[in-house]
ZADO-1210 file (C-alpha; in nm, 4 decimals, padded with zeros to 6 digits):
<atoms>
<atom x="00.0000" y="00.0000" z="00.0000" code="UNK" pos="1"/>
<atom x="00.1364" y="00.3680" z="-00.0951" code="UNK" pos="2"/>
<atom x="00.2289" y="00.5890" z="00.1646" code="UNK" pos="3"/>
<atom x="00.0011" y="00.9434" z="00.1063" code="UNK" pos="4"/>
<atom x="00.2021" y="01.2475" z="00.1612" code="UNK" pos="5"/>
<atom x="00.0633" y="01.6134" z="00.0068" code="UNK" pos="6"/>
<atom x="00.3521" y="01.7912" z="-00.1500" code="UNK" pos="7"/>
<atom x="00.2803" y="02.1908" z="-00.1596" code="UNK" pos="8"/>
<atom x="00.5295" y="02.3850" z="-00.3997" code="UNK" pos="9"/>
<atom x="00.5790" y="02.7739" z="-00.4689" code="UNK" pos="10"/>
<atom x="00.4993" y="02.8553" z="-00.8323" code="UNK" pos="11"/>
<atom x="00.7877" y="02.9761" z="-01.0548" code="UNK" pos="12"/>
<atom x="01.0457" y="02.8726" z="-00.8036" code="UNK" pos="13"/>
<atom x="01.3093" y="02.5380" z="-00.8920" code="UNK" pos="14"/>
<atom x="01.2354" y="02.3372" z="-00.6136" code="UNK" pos="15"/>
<atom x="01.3676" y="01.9755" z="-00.4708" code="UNK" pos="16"/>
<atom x="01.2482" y="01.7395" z="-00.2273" code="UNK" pos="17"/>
<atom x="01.3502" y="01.4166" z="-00.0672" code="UNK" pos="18"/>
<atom x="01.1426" y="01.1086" z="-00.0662" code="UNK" pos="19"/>
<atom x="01.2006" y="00.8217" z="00.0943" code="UNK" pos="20"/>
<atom x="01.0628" y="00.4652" z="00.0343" code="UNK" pos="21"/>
<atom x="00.9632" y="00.1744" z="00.2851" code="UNK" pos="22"/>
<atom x="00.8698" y="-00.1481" z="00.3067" code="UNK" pos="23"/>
<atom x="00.5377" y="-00.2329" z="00.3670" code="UNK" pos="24"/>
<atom x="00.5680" y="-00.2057" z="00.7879" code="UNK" pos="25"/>
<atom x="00.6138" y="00.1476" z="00.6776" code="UNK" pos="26"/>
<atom x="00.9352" y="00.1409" z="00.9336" code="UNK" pos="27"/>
<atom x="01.1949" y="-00.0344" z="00.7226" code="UNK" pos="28"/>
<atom x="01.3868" y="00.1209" z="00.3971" code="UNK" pos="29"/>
<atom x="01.2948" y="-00.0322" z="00.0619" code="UNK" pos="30"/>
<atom x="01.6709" y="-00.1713" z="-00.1294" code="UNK" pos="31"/>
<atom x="01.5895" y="-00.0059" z="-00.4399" code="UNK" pos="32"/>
<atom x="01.8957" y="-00.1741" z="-00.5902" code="UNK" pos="33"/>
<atom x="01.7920" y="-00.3119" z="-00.9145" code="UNK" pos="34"/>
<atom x="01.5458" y="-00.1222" z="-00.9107" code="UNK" pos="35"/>
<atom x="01.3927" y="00.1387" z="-01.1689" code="UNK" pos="36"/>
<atom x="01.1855" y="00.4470" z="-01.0190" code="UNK" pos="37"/>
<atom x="00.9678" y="00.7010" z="-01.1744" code="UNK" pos="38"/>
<atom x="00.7326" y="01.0288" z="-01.0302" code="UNK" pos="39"/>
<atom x="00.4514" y="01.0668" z="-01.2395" code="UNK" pos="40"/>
<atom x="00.2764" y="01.3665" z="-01.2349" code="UNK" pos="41"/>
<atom x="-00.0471" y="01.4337" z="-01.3530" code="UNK" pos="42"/>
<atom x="-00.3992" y="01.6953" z="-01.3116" code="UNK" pos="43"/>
<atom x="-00.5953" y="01.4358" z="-01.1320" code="UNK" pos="44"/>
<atom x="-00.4877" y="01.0440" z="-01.0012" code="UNK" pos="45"/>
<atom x="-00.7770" y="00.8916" z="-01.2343" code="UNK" pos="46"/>
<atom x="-00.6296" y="01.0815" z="-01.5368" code="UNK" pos="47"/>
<atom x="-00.4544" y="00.8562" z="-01.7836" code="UNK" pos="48"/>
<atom x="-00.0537" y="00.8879" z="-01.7626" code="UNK" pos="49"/>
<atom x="-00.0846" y="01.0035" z="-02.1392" code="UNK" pos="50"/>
<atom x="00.0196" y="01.3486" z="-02.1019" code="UNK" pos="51"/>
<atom x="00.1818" y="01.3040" z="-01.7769" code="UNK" pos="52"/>
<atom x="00.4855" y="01.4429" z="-01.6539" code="UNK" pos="53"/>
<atom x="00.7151" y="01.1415" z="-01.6100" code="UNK" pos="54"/>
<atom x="01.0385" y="01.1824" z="-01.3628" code="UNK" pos="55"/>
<atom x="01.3500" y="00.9202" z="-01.3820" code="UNK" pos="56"/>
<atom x="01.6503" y="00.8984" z="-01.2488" code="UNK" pos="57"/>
<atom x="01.8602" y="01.1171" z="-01.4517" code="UNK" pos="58"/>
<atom x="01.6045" y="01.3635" z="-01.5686" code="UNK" pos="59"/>
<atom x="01.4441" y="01.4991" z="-01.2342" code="UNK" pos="60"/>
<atom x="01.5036" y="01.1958" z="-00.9771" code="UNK" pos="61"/>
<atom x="01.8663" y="01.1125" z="-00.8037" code="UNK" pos="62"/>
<atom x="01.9249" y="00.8074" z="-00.6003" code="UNK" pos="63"/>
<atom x="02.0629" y="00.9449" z="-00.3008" code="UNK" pos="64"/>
<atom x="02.0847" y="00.5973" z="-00.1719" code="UNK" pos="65"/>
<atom x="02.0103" y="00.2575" z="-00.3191" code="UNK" pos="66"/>
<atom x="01.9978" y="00.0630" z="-00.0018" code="UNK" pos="67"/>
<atom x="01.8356" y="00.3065" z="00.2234" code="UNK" pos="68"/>
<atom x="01.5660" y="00.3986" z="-00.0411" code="UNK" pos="69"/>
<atom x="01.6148" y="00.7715" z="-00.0874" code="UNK" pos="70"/>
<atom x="01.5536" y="00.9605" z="-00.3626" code="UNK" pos="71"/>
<atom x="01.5179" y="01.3356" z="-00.4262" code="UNK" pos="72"/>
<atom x="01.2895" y="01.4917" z="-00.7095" code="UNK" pos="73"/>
<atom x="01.3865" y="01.8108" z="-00.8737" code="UNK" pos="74"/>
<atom x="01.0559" y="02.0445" z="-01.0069" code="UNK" pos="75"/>
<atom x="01.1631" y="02.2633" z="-01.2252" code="UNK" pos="76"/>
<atom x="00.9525" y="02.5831" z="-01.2312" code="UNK" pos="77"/>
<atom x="00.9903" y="02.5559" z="-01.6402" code="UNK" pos="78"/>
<atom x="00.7626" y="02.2482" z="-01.6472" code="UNK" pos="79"/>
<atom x="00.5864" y="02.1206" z="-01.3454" code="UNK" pos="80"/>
<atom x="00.5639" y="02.4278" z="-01.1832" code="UNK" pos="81"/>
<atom x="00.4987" y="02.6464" z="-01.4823" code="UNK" pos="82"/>
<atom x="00.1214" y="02.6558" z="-01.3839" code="UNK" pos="83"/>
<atom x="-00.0603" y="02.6769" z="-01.0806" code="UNK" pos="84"/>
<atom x="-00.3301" y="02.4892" z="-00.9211" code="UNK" pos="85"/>
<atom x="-00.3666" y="02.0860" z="-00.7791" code="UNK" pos="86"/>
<atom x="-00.2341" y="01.8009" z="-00.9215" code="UNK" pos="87"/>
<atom x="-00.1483" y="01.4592" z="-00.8459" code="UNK" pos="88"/>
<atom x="00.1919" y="01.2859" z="-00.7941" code="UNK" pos="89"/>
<atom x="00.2711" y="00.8823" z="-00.7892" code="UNK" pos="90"/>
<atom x="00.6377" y="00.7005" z="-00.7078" code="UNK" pos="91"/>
<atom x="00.6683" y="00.3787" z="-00.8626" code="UNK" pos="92"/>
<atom x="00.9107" y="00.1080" z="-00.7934" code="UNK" pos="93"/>
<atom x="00.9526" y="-00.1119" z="-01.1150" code="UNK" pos="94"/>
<atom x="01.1413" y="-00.4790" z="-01.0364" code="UNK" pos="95"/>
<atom x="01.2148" y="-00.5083" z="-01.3699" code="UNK" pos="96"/>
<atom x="00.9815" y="-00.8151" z="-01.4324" code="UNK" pos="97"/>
<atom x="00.7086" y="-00.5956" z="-01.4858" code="UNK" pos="98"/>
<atom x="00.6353" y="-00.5528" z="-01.1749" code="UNK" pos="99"/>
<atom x="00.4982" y="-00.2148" z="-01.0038" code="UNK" pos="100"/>
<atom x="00.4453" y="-00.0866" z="-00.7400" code="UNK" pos="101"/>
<atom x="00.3154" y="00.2339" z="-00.6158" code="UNK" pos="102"/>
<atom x="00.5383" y="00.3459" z="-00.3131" code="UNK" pos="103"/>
<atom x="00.4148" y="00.7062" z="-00.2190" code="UNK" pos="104"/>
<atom x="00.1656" y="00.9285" z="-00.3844" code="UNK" pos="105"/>
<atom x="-00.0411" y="01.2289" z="-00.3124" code="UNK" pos="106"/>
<atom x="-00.1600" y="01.5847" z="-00.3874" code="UNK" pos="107"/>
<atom x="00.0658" y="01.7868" z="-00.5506" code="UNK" pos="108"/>
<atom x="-00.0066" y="02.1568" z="-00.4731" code="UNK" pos="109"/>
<atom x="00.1452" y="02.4402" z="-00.6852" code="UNK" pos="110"/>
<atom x="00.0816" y="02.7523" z="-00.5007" code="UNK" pos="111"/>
<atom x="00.0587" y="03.0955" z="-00.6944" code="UNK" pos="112"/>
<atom x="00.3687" y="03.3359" z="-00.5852" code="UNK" pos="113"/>
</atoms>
């Protein structure tokens, strides 16, 4: 089951935040060695992931570490943040079998400067 947590950034500003990913108890880091991650980000969670934003390591997510499941994600005011308003936001873990999983999502809140 995801972990929910609301995200609130300030329009037109670059901004990065750390996420962190945990096993099931919720307690214990998820290994995401071997791993494949992405942050989709969308206007609503039942919109399709057509004309999503899509984050991956290398182009908006870093692995800050593989064993102790941390990851930042870089919004650049250019593209995610260009407009203002609600959105949604999803981390999934692919295992590389096809597998995945969604780790933390939430409401992604773009507040007008």
């Amino acid at each position: 089951m995801a972990t929910t947590i609301p995200l609130t950034v300030d329009q037109a500003n670059d901004v990065t935040v750390t996420l962190a990913v945990y096993e099931s108890d919720g307690v214990t880091p998820q290994d995401l060695t071997g791993m494949t991650v992405e942050l989709v980000i969308k206007r609503g969670r039942r919109l399709s992931d057509v004309n999503a934003t899509v984050l991956t390591v290398g182009a908006g997510l870093t692995v800050v570490s593989l064993p102790g499941g941390l990851l930042t994600a870089f919004f650049p005011h250019s593209t995610v943040t260009a407009a203002a308003g609600t959105f949604w936001y999803r981390l999934d873990v692919l295992d590389g079998s096809g597998g995945r999983t969604t780790a933390i999502d939430g409401i992604l809140t773009v507040s007008p400067c």
